[in-house]
N, C-alpha and C positions, 0 to 999 in steps of 0.2 A: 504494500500500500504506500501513499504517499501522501504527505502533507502541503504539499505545493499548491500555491494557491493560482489560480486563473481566470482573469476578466478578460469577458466576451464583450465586444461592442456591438451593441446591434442586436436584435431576435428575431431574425429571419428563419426560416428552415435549416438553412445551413446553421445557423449559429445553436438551434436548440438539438440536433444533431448531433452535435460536434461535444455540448452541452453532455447529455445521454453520454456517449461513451468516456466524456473523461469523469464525470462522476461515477460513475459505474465503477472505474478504475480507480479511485480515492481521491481525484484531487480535487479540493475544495475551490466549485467553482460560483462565480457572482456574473449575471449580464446587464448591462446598463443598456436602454431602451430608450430612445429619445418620442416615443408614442407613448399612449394610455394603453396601447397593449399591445402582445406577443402576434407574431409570424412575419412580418414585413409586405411583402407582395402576397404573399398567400394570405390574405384578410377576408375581413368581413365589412357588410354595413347591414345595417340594421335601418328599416323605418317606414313608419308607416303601416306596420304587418307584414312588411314584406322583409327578406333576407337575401343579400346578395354574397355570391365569391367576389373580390374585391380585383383578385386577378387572376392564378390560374385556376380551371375549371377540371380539365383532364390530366393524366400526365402516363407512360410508358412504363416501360421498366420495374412494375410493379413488385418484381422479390426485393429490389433495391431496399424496397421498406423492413420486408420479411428479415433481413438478411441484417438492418439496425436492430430491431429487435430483441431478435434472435441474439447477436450479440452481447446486449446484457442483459439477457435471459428475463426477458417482458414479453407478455404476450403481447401482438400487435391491439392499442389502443381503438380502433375504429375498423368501419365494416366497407370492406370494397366492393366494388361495383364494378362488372365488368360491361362494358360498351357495345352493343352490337345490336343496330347497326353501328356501327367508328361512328361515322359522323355522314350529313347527307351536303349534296354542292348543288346549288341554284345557280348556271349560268344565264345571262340575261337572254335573252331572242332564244333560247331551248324550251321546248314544250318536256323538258324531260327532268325529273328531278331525282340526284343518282342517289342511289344510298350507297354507301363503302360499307365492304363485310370484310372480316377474315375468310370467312367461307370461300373460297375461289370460285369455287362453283355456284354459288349465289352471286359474288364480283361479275361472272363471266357471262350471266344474263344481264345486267344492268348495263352492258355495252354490247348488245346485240346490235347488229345495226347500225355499229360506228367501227367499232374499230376486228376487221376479221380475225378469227383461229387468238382470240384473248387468250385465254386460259394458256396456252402451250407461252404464250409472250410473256406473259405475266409469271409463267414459273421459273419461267429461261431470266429475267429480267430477276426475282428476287433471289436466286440461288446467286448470281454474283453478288446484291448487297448482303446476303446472309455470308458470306466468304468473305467479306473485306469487316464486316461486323466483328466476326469471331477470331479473326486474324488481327484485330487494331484493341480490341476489349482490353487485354492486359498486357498488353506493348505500350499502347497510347491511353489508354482514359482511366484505367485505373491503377497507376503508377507514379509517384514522384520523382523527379529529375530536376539532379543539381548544377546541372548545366548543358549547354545545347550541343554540344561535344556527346555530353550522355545520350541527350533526345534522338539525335540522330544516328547515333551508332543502334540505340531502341528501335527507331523508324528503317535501319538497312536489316532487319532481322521481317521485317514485314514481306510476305510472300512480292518477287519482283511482278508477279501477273497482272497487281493492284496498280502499276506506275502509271499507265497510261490514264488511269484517274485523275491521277494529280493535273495535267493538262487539257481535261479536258470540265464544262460544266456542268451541272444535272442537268440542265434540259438538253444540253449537246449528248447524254447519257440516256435520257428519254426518248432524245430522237433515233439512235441507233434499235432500240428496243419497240419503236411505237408509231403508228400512223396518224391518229386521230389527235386531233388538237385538244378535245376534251380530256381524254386518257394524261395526256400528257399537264396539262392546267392541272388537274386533280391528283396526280400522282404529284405534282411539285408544290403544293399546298401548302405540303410539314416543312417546307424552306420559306415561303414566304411570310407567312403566320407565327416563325420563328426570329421574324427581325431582319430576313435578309430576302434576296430573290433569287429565282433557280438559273437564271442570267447571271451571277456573279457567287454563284455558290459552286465552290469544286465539287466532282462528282462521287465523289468519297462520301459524301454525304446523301445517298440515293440508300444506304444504312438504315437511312431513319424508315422508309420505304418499308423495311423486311423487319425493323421493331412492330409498328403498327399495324400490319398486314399479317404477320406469317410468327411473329417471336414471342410478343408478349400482348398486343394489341391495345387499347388503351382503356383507362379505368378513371371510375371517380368515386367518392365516399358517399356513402350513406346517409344522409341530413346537411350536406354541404362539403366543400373541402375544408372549412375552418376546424373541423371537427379532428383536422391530422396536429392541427394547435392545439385542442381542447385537450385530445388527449394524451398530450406530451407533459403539458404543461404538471399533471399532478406526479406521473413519477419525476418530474426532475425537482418538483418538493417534496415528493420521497424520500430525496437521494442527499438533499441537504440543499441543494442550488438555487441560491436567489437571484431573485429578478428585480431590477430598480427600474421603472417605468417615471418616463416625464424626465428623463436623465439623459440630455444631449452632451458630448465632447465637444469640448471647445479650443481644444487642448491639449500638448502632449509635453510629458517630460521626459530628456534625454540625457543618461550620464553613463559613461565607461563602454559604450558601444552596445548599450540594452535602453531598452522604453524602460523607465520606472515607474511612471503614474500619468494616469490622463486627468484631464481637469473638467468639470461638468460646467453648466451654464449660472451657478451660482458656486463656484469657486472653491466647491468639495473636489478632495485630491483622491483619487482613488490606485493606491500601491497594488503590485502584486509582485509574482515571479515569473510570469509567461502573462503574454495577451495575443487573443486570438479575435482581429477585426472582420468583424462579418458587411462595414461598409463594403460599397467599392472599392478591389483591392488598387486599383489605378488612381482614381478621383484622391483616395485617404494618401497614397505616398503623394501628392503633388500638395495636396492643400496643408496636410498634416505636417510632413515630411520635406518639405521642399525641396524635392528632386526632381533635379534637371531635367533627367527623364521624363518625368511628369508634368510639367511642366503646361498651361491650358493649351499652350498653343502645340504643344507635343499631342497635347490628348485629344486635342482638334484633328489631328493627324492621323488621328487611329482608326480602326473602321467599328464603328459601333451597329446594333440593331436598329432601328427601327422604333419609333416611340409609340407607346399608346393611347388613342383616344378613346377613352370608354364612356359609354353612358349605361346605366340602368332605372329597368323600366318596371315600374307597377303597373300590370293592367287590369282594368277589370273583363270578368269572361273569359271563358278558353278559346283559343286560337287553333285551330284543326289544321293547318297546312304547316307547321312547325314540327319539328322534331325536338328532343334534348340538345343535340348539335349539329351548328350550321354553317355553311360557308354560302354568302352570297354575294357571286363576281358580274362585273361586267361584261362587256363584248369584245375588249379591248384588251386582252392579260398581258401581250408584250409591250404595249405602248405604256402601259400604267404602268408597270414596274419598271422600264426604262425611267421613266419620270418620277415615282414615287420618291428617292433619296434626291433631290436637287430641287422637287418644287419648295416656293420660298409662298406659297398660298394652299389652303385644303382643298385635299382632292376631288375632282367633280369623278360626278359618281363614282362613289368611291367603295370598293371592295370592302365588305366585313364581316366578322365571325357573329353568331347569334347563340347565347346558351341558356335554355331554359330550362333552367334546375326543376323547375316545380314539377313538370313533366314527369320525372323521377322520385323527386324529394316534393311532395304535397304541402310538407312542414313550411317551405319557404313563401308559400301565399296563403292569404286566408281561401278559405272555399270557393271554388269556381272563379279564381284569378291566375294569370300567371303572373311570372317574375324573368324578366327578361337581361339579361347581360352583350352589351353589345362591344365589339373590339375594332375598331379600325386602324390596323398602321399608318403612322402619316410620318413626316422627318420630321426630324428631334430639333432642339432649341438651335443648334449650329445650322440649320436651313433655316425654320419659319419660328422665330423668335415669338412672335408676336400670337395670340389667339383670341381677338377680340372677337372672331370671326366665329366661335367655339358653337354658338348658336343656329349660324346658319349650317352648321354643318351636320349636327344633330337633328335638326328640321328635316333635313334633305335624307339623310340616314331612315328616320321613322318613317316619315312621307315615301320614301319607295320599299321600305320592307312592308308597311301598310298594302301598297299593290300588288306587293311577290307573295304575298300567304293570304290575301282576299280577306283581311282584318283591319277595321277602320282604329287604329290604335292610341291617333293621336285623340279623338274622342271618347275615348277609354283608360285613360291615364288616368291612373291613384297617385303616383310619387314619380320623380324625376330627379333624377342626380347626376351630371356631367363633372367628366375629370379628363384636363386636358393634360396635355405635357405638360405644363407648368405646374399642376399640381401634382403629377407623379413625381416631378424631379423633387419639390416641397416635401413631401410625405417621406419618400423613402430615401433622397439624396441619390437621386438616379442621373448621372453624372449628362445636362442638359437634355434628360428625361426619356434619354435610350432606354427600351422597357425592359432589354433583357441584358444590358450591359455590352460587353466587347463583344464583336462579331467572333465567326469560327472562319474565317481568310485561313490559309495552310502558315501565313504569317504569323498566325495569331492563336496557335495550339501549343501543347506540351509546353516544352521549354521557350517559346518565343511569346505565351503567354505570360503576365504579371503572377511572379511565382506565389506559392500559399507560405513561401517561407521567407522574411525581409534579409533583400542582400547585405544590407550592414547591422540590422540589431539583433544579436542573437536570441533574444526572447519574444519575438516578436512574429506572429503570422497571421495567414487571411483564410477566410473560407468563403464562399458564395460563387456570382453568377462571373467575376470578372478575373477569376482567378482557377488554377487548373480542379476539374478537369473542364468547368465550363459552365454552361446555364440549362434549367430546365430542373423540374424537383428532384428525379430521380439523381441526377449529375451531380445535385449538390449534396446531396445524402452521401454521395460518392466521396466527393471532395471532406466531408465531415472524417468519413475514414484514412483516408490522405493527410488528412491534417495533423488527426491523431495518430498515426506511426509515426509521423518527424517530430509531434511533442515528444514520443514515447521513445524515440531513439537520443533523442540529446536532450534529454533532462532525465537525470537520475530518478531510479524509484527508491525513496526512503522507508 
């Protein structure tokens, strides 16, 4: 066991994660919280009767959770929900509304008529991302690496069959495998909806393809995703771990090549022996840290996601052309994503996700209402600074989802809550309101991402969405473990 003590900045997933297994282990941990309460991005709101996820709704990878658990021997806190249909896509001018299955053979009717002989494509097509999957799992994503000298000698051990990946895109991956333009929109979905587009996303990433589809498929909780907070939150006061809520850093202190205390917004100094920042691990070295590196206009430089504009909806009445999960695009998917990162205005018609929990979870409306979650990517505060416009664009949002599922909604609204990027960057310190943090560019992985371990303070590391192995819940959950072997290697166990 051990008596070393360790402040978490931040209570994001990653941070209560990371939380679990070093209490579990003994050391006496504190997380300082600058909200009224735990999980970061994975939140809630509350109002009006209604209950909303705050941000993600779905996520993959689902043993990832089994497997923290597991680890300090707790049963898993809350009840999964496995997805199927995936998710359904409304393109605009299509009389056709697809549903995505695991099932192939249920996939391969849903594109009768568009795209010939699916099924044999579709198998051909994920048996290579199942092979680049299982081939990069524990070389690349679940591995720390103490230099890019390492990463790379990791990344030459990668089967060479995967190179021609690296140069080429997903949808230039797509197009080798696919005829249909719809096949191909839908299938690059999990790249767009991810912060980035399948036009600048390398094709190593056609992986997340064969998660969704064919590995794990995708899941959600039982009464909300908040509920993966709710039920962390009492074994880690089990375990002895406190939480200081309403506790921003303002501050840090630096002596003998270690962080020794951060300083909160009313001038409490908080000591320890290790700290583990679940901010952004880029944004915290430039602002905290002042390194060059870091530096805004360095970080301006970097390729980040894609920011969020979300609104949620109380409606009253059930809406029949809806499913739990939605994607609804235009007629245009290369022009808009060529434009989406550089327009300096909101997108006309604009692409967005639709999640309606209640469909599932009844608890999040009162009787005979839904509750609607809506996501549109738009560019972060380094494009369109400015969101007075936050209005018309949400009008335009409801107004044509109102047309695409034949529900008059804006005369059916109980509650209304818009959060633009400027309020994500506010809330969570989403470094000029990128919603999922640093992109995955090949620039911008393993070792060439912002390490989980600080190059000069010895006691000092990160976990979360900007730091290896990356973002998305599962990943961080991942990174939680990553974290904790480099505490557990270079700090003694007393």
């Amino acid at each position: 066991m051990t008596n070393k003590k360790v402040t978490i900045v931040g209570a994001g997933l990653g941070s209560l994660a990371t939380a679990l297994r070093l209490s579990h282990q003994g050391y006496a941990v504190t997380i300082l919280e600058k909200e009224e309460n735990a999980g970061g991005r994975l939140n809630i709101l509350k109002k009006d009767g209604f209950t909303f996820d705050v941000g993600p709704s779905f996520f993959s990878m689902s043993y990832e959770f089994h497997e923290l658990f597991n680890s300090i021997n707790e049963p898993i806190p809350f009840e999964l929900n496995e997805l199927n249909p995936l998710y359904t896509v409304n393109i605009a001018g299509s009389n056709r509304v697809f549903q995505i299955y695991k099932d192939l053979d249920k996939l391969a009717k849903e594109f009768e008529g568009i795209e010939d002989d699916f099924e044999r494509k579709v198998r051909n097509y994920l048996k290579g991302a199942k092979e680049i999957f299982h081939d990069t799992e524990y070389r690349v994503v679940k591995k720390n690496f103490d230099s890019i000298i390492g990463f790379i000698r990791s990344m030459a051990t990668v089967p060479l069959k995967h190179l021609p990946k690296l140069f080429r895109t997903f949808w230039q991956e797509l197009e080798r495998h696919f005829d249909s333009e719809e096949v191909k929109i839908i299938f690059s979905l999990v790249a767009f909806f991810l912060g980035a587009t399948p036009f600048n996303t390398p094709s190593v990433y056609n992986l997340l393809n064969y998660t969704e589809l064919q590995h794990d498929g995708y899941w959600n909780v039982k009464g909300g995703m908040y509920k993966i907070v709710e039920g962390i939150l009492p074994i880690l006061a089990k375990k002895g771990v406190v939480i200081q809520y309403n506790t921003e850093i303002v501050k840090v202190v630096v002596s003998k090549k270690q962080l020794t205390a951060v300083v909160d917004q009313d001038g409490t100094v908080y000591e320890s022996d290790i700290f583990v920042i679940n901010a952004d691990a880029a944004w915290f070295r430039g602002k905290f840290l002042n390194r060059k590196k870091f530096t805004e206009e360095k970080l301006d430089a970097m390729e980040w996601t894609l920011a969020p504009f979300t609104i949620y909806l109380g409606v009253k009445g059930t809406i029949p052309g809806i499913h739990h999960h939605n994607y609804f695009l235009g007629d245009n998917f290369r022009d808009y994503a060529d434009t989406i990162f550089r327009s300096s205005v909101a997108p006309k018609k604009p692409y967005y996700y639709v999640n309606v929990a209640s469909k599932s979870n009844p608890d999040c409306a009162p009787e005979n209402c839904e509750n609607l979650f809506i996501l549109c990517p738009v560019p972060d505060l380094r494009v369109k600074p400015n969101w007075d416009d936050a209005e018309t664009l949400a009008t335009e949002i409801i107004a044509d989802l109102s047309e695409r599922v034949g529900y008059d909604i804006t005369n059916n609204l109980m509650t209304k809550t818009v959060y633009t990027p400027v309020d994500w960057q506010k809330m969570f310190n989403l470094y000029k309101g990128s919603g999922l943090g640093l992109a995955h560019g090949l620039n911008q992985i393993g070792a060439f991402r912002p390490s989980n371990k600080d190059e000069e303070l010895s006691n000092l590391y990160y976990v979360g969405a900007s730091t290896v192995p990356g973002t998305g819940l599962p990943i961080v959950v991942i990174g939680s473990k990553l974290v904790t072997e480099r505490i557990n290697h270079e700090h003694s166990i007393i």
